[in-house]
py3Dmol code that shows the C-alpha trace and the ligand (Angstrom):
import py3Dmol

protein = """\
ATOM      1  CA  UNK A   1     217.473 -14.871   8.172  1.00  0.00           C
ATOM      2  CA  UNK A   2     214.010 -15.683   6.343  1.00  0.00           C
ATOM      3  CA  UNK A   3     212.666 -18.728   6.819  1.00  0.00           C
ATOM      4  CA  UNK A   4     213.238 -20.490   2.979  1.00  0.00           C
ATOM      5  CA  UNK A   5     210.008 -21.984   2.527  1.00  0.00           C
ATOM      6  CA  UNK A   6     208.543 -24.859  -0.417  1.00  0.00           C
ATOM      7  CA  UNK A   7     204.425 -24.513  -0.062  1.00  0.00           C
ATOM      8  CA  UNK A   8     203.092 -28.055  -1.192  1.00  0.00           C
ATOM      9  CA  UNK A   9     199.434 -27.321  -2.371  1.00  0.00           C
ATOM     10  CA  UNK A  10     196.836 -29.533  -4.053  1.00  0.00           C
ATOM     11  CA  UNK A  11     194.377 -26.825  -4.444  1.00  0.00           C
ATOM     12  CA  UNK A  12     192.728 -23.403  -4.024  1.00  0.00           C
ATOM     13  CA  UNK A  13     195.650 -22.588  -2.069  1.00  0.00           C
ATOM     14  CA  UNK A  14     194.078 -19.745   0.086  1.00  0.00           C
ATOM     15  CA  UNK A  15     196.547 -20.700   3.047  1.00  0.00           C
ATOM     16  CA  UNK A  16     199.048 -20.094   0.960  1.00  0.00           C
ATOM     17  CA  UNK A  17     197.623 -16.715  -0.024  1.00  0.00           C
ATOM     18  CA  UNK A  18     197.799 -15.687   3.847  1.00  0.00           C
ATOM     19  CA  UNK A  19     201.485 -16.856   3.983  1.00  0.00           C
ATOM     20  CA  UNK A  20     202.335 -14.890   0.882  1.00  0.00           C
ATOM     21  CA  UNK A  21     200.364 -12.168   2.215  1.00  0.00           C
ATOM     22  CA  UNK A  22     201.672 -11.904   5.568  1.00  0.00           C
ATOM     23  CA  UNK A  23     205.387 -12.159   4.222  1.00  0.00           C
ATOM     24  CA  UNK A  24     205.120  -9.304   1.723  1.00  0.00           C
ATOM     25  CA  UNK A  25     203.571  -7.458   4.554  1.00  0.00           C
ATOM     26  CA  UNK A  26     206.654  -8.075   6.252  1.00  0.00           C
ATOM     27  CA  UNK A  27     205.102  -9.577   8.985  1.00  0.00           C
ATOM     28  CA  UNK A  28     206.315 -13.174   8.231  1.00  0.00           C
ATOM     29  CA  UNK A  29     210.115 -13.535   7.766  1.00  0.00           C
ATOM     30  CA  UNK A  30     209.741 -15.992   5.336  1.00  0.00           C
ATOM     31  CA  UNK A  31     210.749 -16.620   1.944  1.00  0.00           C
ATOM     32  CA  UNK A  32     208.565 -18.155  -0.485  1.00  0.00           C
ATOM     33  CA  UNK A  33     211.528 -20.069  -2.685  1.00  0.00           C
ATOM     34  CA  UNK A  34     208.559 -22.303  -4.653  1.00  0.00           C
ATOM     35  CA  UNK A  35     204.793 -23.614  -4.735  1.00  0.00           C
ATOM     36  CA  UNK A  36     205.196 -27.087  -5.743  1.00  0.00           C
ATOM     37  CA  UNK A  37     201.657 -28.369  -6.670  1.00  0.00           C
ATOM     38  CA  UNK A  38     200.799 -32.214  -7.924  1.00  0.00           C
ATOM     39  CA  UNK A  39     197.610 -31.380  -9.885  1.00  0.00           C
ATOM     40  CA  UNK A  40     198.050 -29.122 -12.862  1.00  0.00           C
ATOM     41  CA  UNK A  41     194.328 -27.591 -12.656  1.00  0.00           C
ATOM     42  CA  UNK A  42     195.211 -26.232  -8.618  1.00  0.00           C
ATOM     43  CA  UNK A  43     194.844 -22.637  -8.486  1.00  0.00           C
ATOM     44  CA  UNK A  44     197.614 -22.240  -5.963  1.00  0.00           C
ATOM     45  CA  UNK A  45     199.503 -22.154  -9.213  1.00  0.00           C
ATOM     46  CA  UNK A  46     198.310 -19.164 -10.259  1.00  0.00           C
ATOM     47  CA  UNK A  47     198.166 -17.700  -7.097  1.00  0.00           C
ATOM     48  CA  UNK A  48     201.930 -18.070  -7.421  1.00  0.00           C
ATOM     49  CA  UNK A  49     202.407 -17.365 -10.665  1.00  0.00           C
ATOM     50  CA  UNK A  50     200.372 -13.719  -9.778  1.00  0.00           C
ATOM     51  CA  UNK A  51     202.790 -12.968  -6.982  1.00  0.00           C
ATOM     52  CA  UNK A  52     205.962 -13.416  -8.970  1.00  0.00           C
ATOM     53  CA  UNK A  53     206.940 -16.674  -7.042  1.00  0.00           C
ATOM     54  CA  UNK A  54     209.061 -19.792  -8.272  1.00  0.00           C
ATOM     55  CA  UNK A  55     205.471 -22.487  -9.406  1.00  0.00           C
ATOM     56  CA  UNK A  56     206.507 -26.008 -10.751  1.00  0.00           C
ATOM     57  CA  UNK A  57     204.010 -28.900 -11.431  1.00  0.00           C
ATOM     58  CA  UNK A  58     204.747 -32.595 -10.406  1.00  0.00           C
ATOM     59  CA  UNK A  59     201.831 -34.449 -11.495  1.00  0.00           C
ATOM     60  CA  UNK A  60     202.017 -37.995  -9.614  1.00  0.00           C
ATOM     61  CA  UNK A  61     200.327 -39.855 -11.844  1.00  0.00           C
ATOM     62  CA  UNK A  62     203.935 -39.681 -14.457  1.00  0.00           C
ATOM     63  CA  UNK A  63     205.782 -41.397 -11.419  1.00  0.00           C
ATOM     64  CA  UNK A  64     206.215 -44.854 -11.466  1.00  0.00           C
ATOM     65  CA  UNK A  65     205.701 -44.901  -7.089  1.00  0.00           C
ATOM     66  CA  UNK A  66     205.430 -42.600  -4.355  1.00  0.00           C
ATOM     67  CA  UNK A  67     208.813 -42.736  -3.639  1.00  0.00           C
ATOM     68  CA  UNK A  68     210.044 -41.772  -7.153  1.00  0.00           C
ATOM     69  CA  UNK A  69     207.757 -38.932  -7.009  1.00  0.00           C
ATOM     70  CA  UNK A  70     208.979 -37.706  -3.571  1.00  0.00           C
ATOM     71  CA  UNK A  71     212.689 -38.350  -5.017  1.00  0.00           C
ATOM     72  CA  UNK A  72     211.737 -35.567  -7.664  1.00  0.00           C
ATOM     73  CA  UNK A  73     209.990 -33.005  -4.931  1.00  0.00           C
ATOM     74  CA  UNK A  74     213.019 -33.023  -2.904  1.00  0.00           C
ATOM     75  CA  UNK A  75     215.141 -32.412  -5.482  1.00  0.00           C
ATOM     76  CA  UNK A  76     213.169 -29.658  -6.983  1.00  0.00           C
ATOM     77  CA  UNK A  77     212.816 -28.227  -3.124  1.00  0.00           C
ATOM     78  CA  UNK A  78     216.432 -27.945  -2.978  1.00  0.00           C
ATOM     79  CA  UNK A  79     217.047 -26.661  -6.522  1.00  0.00           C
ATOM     80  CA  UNK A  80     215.243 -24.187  -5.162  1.00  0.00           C
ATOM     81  CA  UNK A  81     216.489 -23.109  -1.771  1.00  0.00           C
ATOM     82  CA  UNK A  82     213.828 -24.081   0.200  1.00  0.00           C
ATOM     83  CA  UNK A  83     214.976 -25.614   3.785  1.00  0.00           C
ATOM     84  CA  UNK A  84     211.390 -26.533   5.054  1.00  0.00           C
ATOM     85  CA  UNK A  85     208.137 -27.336   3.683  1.00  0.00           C
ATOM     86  CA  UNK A  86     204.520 -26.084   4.208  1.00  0.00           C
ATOM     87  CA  UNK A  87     201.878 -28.348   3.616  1.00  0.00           C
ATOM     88  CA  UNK A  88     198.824 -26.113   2.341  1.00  0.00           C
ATOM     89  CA  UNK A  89     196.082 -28.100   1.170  1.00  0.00           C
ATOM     90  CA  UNK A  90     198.294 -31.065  -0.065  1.00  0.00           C
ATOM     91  CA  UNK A  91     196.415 -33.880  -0.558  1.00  0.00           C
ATOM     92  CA  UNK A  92     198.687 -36.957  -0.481  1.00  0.00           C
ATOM     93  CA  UNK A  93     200.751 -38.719   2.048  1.00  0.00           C
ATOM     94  CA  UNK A  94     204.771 -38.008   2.180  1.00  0.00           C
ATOM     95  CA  UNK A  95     206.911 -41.496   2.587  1.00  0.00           C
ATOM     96  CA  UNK A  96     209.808 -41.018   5.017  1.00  0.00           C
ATOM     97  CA  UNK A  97     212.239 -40.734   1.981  1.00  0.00           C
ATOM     98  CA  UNK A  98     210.536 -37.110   1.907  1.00  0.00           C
ATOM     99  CA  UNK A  99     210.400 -36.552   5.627  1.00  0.00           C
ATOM    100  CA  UNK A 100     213.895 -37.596   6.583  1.00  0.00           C
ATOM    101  CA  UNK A 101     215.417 -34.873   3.555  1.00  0.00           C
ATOM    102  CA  UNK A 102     213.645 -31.961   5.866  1.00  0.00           C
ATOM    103  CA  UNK A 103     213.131 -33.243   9.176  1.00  0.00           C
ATOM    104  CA  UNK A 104     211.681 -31.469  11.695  1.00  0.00           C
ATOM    105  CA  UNK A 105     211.137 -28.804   9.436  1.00  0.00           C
ATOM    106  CA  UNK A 106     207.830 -30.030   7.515  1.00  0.00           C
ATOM    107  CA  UNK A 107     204.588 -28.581   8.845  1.00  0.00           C
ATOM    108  CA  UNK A 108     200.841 -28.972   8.058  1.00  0.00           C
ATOM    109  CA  UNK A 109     197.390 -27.429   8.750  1.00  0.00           C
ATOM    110  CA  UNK A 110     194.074 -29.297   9.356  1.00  0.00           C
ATOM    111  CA  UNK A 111     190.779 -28.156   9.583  1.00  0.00           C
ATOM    112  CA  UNK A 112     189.837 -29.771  12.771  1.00  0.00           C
ATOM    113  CA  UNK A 113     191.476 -29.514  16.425  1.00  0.00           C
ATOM    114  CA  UNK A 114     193.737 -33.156  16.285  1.00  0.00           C
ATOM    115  CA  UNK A 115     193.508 -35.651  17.385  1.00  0.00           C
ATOM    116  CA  UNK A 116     189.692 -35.240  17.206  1.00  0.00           C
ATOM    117  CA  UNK A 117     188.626 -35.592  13.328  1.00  0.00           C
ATOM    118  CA  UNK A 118     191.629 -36.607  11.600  1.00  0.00           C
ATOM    119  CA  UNK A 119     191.800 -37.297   7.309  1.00  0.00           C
ATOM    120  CA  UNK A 120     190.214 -35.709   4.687  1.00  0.00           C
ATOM    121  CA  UNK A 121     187.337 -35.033   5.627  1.00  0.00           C
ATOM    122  CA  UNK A 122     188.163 -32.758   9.480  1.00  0.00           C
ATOM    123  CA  UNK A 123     185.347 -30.298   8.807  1.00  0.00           C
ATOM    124  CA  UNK A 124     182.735 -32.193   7.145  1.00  0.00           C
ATOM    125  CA  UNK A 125     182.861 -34.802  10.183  1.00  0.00           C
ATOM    126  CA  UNK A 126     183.148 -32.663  13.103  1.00  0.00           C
ATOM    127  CA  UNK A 127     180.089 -30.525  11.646  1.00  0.00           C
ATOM    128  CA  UNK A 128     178.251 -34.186  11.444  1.00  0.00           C
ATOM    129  CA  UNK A 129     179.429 -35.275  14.881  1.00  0.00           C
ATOM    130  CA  UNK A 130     177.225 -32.217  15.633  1.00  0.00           C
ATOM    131  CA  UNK A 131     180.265 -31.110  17.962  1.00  0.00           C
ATOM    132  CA  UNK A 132     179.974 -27.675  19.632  1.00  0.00           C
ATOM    133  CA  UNK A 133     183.293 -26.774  19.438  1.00  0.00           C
ATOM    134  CA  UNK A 134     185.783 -27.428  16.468  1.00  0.00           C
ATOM    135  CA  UNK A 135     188.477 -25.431  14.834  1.00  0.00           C
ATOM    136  CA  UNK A 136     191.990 -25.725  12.980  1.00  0.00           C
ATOM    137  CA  UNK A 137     195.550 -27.028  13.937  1.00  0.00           C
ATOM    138  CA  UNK A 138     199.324 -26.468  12.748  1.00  0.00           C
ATOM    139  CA  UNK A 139     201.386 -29.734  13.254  1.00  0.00           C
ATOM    140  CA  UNK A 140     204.539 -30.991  12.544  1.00  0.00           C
ATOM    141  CA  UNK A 141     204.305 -33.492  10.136  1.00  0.00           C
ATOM    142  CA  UNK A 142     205.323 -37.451  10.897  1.00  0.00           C
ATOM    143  CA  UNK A 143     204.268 -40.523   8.182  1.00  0.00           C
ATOM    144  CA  UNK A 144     201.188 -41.582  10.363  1.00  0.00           C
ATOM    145  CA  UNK A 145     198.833 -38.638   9.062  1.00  0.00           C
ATOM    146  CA  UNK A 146     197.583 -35.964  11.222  1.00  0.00           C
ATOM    147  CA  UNK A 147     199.450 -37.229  13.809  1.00  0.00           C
ATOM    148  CA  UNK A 148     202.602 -34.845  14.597  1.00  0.00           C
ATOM    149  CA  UNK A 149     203.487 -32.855  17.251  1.00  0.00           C
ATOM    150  CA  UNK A 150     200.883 -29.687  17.605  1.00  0.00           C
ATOM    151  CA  UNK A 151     202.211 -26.200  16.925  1.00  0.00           C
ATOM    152  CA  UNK A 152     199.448 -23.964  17.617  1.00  0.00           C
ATOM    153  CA  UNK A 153     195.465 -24.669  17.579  1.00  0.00           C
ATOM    154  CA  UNK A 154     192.455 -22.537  17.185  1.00  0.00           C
ATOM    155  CA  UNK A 155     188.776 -23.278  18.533  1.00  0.00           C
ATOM    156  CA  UNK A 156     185.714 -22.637  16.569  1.00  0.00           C
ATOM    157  CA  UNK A 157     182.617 -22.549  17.993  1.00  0.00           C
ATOM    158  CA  UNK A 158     179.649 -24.329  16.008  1.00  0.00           C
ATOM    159  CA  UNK A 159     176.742 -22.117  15.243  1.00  0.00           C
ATOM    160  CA  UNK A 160     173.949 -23.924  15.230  1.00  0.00           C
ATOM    161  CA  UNK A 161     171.881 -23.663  12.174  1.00  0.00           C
ATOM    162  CA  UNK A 162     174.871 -23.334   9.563  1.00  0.00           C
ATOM    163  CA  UNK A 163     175.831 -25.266   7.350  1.00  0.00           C
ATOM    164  CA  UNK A 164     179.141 -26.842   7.288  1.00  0.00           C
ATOM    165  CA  UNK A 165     180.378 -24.702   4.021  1.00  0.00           C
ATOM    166  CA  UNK A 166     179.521 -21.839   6.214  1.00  0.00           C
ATOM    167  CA  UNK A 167     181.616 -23.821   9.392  1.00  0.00           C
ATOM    168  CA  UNK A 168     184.326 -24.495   7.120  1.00  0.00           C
ATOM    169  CA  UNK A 169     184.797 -21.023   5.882  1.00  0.00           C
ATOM    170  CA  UNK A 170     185.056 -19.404   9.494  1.00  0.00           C
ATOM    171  CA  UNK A 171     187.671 -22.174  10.112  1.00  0.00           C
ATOM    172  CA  UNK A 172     189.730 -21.092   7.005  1.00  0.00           C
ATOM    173  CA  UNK A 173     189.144 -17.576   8.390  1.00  0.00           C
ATOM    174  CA  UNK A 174     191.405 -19.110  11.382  1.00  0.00           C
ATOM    175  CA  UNK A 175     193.833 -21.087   9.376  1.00  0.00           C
ATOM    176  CA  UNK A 176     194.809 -17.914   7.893  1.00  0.00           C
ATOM    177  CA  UNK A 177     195.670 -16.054  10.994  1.00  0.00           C
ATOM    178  CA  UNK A 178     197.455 -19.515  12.931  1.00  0.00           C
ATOM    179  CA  UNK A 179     199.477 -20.254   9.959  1.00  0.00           C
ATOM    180  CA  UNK A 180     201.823 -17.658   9.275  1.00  0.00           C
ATOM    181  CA  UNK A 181     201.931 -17.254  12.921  1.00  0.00           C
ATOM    182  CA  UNK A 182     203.386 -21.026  13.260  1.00  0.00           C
ATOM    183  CA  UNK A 183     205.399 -20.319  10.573  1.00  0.00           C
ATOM    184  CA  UNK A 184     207.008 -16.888  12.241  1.00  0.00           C
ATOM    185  CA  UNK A 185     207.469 -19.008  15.372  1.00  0.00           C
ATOM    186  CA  UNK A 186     209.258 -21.506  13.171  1.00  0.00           C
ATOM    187  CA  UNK A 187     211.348 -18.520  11.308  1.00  0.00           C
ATOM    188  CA  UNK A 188     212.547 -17.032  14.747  1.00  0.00           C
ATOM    189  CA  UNK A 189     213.532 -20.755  16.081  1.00  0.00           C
ATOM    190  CA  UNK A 190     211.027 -20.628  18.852  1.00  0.00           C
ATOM    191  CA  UNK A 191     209.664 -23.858  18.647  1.00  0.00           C
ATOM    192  CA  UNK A 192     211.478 -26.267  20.241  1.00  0.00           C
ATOM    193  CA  UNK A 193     210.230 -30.116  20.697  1.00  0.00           C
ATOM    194  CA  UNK A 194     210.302 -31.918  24.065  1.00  0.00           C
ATOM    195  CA  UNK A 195     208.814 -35.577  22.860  1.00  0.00           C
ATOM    196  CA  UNK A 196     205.601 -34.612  21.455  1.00  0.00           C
ATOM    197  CA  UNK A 197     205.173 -31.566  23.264  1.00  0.00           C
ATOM    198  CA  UNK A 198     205.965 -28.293  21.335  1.00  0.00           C
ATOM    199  CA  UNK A 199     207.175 -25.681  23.402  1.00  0.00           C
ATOM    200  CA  UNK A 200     207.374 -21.790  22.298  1.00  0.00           C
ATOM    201  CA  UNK A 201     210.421 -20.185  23.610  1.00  0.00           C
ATOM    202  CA  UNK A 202     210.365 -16.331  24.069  1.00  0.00           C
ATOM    203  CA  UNK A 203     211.397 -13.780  21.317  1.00  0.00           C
ATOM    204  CA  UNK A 204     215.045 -13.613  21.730  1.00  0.00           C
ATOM    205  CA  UNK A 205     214.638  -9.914  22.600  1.00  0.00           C
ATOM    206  CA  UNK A 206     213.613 -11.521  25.848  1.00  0.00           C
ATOM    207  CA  UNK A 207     210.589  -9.198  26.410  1.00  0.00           C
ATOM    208  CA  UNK A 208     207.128 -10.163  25.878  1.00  0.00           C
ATOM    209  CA  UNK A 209     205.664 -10.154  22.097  1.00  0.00           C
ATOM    210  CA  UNK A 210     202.310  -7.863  21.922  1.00  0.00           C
ATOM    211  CA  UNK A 211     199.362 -10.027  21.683  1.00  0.00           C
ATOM    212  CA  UNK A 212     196.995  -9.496  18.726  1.00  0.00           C
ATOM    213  CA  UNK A 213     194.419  -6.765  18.891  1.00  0.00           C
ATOM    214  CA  UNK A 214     191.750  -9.836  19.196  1.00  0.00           C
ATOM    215  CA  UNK A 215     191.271 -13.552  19.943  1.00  0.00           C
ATOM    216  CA  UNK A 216     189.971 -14.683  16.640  1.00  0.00           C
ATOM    217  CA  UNK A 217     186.877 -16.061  16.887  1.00  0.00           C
ATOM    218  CA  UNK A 218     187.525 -17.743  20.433  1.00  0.00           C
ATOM    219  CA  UNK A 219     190.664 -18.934  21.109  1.00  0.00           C
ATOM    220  CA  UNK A 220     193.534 -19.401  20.025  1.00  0.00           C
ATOM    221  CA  UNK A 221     196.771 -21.054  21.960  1.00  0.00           C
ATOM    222  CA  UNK A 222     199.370 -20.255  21.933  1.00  0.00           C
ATOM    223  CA  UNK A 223     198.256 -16.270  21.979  1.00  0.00           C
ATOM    224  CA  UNK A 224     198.423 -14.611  18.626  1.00  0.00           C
ATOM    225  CA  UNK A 225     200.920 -12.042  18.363  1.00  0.00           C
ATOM    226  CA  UNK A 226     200.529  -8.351  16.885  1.00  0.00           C
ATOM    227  CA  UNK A 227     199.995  -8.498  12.978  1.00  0.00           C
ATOM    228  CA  UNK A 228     198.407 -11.883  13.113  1.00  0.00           C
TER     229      UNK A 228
END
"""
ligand_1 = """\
14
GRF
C 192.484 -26.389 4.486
O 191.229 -26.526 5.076
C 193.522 -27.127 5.269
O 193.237 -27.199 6.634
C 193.481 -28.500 4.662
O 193.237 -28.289 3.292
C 192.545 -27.055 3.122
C 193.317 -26.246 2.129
O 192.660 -25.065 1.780
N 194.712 -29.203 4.912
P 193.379 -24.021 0.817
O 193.764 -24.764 -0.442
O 194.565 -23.473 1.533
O 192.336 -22.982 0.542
"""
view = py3Dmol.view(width=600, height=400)
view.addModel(protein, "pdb")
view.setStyle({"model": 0}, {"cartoon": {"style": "trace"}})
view.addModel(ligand_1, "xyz")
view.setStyle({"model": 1}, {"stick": {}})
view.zoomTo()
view.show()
């Protein structure tokens, strides 16, 4: 069965463009069921509303706290059928209240390999550490942020002389290749948590997925698999 997915998004919402992408390829099994976005002006919206999928609007600022807010995204996540929840460019912390309504079934991308450059900033700092090697990392999500167990993680190797708009493009180049790939893992139930250690368990097919054509841009670990 598709995976029944809520995308959280704060903003441009190009990782949820890949997800949508890759399902209506039909190379995620996943089910878009709503893009729930805090900040009326995010173009994720649109980005919904232009490939027919359920959008809503929950600006925080009308909620008297963050729990009251979270209150209304969970119910609006199960109005809508969604069983777990992509973070995608969602800008604000989730209090357990949210957390313990989907657990182990929240997920979130950063633009940095954790637990090296955690918070908002992941890009911006690594390219200022003047670090030769950065890249982008799937997690599960727990309340301390940037902090749950690691799905899948790509490398990105620094160029020197660019910029870090330029870095921070090739990194969303990798986002949108690791994502839907952590999400397919997630769809087929092959990630399966030993203490903070994810482990992928093989297709259920039992034989050995095809590897993508390429690497990405260096590495990428677990191995992408054909059609991502
Ligand atoms: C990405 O860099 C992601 O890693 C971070 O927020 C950014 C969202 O980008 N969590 P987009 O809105 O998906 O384009």
């Amino acid at each position: 069965m598709a995976l029944r997915v809520a995308v959280l998004a704060s903003g441009n919402g190009s990782n949820l463009q890949s997800i949508l992408d890759k399902a209506a390829a039909g190379v995620l099994d996943a089910d878009v069921r709503l893009v729930l976005c805090n900040r009326p002006d995010a173009y994720a919206l649109q980005r919904a509303a232009q490939a027919g999928v359920p959008h809503l609007c929950l600006p925080h600022g009308d909620f008297a706290d963050r729990e009251s807010f979270d209150a209304a995204m969970v119910a609006a996540i199960r109005e809508a059928g969604a069983d777990a929840v992509v973070l995608a460019g969602y800008m604000r912390l989730l209090t357990p209240l949210f957390l313990n309504a989907f657990a182990g079934r929240v997920v979130n991308i950063h633009p940095a390999v954790l637990p090296a450059f955690p918070g908002v900033r992941g890009a911006a700092d690594a390219h200022a550490y003047g670090v030769k090697i950065t890249g982008c990392t799937v997690h599960f999500v727990e309340e301390k942020m940037d902090h749950g167990p690691v799905i899948i993680q790509a490398a990105v190797p620094l160029n020197p002389e660019e910029d870090v708009e330029a870095l921070k493009g090739r990194i969303h180049a990798m986002e949108h290749r690791i994502y839907p790939q952590a999400l397919q893992w997630l769809a087929q139930g092959r990630l399966v948590l030993d203490g903070r250690t994810v482990r992928l368990a093989p297709p259920a097919s039992g034989e050995a997925p095809a590897r993508a054509a390429d690497r990405g841009d260096w590495l990428v670990w677990p191995p992408l698999e054909a059609g991502f």
